[in-house]
N, CA and C atoms as an extended XYZ file, in Angstrom:
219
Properties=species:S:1:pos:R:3:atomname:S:1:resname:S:1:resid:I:1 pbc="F F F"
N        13.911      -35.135       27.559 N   UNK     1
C        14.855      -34.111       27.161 CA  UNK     1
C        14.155      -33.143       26.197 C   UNK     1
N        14.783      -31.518       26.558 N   UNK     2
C        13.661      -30.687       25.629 CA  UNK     2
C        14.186      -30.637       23.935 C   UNK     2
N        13.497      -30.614       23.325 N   UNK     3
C        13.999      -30.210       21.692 CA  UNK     3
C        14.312      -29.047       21.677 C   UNK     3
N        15.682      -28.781       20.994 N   UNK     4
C        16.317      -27.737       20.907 CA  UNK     4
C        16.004      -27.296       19.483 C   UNK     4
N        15.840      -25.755       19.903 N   UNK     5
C        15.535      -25.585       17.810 CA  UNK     5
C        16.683      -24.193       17.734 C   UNK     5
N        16.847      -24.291       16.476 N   UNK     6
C        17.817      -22.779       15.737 CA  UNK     6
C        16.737      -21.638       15.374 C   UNK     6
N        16.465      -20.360       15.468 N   UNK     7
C        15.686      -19.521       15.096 CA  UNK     7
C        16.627      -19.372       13.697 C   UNK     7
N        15.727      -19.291       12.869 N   UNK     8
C        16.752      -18.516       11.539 CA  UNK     8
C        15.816      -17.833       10.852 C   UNK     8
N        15.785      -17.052       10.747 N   UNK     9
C        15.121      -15.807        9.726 CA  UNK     9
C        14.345      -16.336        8.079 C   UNK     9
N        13.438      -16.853        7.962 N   UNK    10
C        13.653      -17.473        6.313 CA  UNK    10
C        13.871      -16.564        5.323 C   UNK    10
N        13.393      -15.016        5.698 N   UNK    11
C        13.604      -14.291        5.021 CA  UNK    11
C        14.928      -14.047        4.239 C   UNK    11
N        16.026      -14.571        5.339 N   UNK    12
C        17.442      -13.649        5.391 CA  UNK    12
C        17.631      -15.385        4.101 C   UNK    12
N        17.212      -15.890        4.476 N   UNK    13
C        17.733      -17.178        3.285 CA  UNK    13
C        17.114      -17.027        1.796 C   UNK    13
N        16.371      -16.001        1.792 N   UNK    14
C        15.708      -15.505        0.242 CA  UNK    14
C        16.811      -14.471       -0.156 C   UNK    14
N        16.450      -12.741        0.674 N   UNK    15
C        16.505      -11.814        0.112 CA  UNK    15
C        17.361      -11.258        0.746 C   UNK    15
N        18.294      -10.523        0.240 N   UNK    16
C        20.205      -10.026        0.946 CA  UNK    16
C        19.242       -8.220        0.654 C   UNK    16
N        20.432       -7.571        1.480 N   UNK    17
C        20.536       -6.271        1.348 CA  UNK    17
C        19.702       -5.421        1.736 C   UNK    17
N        19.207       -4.470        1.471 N   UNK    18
C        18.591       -3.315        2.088 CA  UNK    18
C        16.948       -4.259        2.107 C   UNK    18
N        16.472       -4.919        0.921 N   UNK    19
C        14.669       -5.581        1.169 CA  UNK    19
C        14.633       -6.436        2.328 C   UNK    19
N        15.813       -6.984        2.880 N   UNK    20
C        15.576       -7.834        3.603 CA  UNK    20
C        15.521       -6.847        4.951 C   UNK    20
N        16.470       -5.996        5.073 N   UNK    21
C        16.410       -4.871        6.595 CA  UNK    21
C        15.011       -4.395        6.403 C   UNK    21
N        14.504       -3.495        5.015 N   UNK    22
C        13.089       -3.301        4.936 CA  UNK    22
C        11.710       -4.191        5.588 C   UNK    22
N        11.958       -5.156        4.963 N   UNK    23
C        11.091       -6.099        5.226 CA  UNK    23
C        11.296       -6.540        6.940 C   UNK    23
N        12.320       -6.693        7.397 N   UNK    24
C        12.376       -7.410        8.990 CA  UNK    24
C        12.130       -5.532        9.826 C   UNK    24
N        12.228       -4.452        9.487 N   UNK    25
C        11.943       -3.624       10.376 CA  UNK    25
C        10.680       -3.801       10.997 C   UNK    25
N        10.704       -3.098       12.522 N   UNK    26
C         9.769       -3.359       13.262 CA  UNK    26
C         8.297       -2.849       12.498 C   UNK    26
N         8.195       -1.722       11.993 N   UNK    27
C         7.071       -0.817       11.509 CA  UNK    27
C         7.468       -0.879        9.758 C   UNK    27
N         7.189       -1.891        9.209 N   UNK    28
C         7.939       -1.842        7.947 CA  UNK    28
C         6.948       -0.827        6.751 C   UNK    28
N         7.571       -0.877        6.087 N   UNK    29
C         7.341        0.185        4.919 CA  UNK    29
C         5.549       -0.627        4.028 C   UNK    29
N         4.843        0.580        3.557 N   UNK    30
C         3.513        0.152        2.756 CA  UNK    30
C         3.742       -1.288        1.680 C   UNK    30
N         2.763       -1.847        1.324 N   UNK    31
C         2.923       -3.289        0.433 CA  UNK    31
C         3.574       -2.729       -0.767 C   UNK    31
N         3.416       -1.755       -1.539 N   UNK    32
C         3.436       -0.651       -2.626 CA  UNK    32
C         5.281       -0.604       -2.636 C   UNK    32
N         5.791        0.130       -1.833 N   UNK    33
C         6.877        0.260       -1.400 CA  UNK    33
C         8.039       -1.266       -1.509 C   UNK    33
N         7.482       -1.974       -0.321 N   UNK    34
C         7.895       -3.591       -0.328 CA  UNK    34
C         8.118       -3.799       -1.737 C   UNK    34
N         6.991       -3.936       -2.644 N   UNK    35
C         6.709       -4.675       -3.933 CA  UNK    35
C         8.095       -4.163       -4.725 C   UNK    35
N         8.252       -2.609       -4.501 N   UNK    36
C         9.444       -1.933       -5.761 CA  UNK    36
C        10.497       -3.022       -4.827 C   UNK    36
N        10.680       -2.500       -3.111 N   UNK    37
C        11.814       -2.625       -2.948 CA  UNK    37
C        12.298       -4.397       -3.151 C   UNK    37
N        11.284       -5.477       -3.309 N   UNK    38
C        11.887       -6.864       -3.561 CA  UNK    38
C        11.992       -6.784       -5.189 C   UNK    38
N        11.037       -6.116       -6.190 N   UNK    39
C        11.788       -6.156       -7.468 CA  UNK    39
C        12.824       -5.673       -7.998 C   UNK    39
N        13.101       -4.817       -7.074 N   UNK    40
C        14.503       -4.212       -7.727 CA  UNK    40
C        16.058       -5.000       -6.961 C   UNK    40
N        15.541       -5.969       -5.686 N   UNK    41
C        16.669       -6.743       -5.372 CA  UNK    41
C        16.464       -7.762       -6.108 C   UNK    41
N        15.291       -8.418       -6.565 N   UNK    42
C        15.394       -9.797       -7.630 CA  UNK    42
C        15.787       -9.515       -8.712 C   UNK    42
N        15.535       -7.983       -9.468 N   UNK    43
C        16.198       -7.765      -10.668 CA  UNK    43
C        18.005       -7.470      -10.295 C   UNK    43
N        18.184       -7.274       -9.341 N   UNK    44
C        20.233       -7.457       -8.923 CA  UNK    44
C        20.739       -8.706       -9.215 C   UNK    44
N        19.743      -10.080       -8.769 N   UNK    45
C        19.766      -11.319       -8.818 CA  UNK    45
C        20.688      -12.381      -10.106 C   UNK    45
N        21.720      -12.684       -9.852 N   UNK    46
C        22.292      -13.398      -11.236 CA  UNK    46
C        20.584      -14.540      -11.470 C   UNK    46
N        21.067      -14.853      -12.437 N   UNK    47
C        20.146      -16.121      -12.650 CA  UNK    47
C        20.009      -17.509      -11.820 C   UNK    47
N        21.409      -17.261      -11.285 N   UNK    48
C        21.391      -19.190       -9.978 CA  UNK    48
C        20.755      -18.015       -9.012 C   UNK    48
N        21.159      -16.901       -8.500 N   UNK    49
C        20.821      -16.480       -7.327 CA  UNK    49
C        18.890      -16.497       -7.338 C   UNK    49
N        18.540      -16.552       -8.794 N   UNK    50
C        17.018      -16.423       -8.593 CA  UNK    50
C        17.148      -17.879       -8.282 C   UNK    50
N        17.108      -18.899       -9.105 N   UNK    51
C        16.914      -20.191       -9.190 CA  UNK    51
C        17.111      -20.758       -7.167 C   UNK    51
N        17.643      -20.165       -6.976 N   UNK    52
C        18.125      -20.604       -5.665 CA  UNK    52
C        17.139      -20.213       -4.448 C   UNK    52
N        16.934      -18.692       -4.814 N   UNK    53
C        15.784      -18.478       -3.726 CA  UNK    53
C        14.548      -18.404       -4.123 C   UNK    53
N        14.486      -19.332       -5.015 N   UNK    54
C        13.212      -19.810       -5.648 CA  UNK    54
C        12.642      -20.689       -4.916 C   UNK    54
N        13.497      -21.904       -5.193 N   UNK    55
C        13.783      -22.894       -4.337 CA  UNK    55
C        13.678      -22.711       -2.701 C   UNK    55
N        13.754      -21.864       -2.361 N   UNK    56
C        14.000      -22.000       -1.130 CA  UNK    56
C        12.596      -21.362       -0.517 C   UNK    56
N        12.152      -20.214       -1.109 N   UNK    57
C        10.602      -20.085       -1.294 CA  UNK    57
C         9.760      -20.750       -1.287 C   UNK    57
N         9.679      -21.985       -2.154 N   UNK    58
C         8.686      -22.961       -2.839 CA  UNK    58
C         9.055      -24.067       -1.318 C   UNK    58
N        10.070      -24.392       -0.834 N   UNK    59
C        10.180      -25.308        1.030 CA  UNK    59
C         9.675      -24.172        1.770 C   UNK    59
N        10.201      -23.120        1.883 N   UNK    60
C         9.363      -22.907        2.768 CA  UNK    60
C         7.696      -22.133        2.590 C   UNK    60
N         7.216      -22.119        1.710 N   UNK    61
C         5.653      -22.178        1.106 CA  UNK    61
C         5.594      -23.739        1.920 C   UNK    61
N         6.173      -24.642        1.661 N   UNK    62
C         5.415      -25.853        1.969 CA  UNK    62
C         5.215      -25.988        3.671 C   UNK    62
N         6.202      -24.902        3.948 N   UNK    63
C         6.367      -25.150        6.137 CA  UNK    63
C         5.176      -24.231        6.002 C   UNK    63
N         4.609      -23.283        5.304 N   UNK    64
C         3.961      -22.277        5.980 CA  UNK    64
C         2.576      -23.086        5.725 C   UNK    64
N         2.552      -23.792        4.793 N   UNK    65
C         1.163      -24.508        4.221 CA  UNK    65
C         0.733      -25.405        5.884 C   UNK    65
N         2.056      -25.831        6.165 N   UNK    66
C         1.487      -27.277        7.442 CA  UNK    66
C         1.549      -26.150        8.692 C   UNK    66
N         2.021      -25.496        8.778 N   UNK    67
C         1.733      -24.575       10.151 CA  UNK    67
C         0.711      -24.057       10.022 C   UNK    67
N        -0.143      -23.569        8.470 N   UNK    68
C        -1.405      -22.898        8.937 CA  UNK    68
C        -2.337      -24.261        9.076 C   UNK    68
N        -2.490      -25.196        8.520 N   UNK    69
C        -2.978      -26.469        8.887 CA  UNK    69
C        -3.618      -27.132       10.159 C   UNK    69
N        -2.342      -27.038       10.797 N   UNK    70
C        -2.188      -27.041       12.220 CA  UNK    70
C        -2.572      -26.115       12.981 C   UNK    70
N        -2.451      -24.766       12.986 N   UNK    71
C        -3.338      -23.354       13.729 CA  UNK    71
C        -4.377      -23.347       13.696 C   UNK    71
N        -4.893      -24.141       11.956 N   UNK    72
C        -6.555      -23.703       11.725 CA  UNK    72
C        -7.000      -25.431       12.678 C   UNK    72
N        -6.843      -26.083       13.069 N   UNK    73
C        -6.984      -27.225       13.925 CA  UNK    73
C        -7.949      -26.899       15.220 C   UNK    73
């Protein structure tokens, strides 16, 4: 039987609002640009909302660590 998987965006589980449309556009905007547009949505951020997609950063840092692992194989 095949394994079924969910696509989910990890992005969309960090960053809400206009950085996250920025960031997922096809031709996205210079690193320069990016950089203002995620500090000025982390500075919107209550304090759990950082704590939270902190967290959720730091799991998935750890998926991206074993997938490059595995590629460089």
């Amino acid at each position: 039987m095949a394994k079924k998987f969910a696509a989910i965006d990890p992005l969309a589980l960090i960053l809400k609002g206009e950085a996250y449309i920025k960031l997922t556009l096809p031709d996205p905007p210079p690193p320069g640009v990016l950089r203002t547009e995620i500090r000025e949505a982390v500075q919107a951020m209550s304090a759990a909302e950082k704590r939270s997609a902190l967290a959720k950063a730091e799991t998935l840092a750890v998926y991206v660590s074993a997938l490059k692992r595995e590629l460089r194989r």
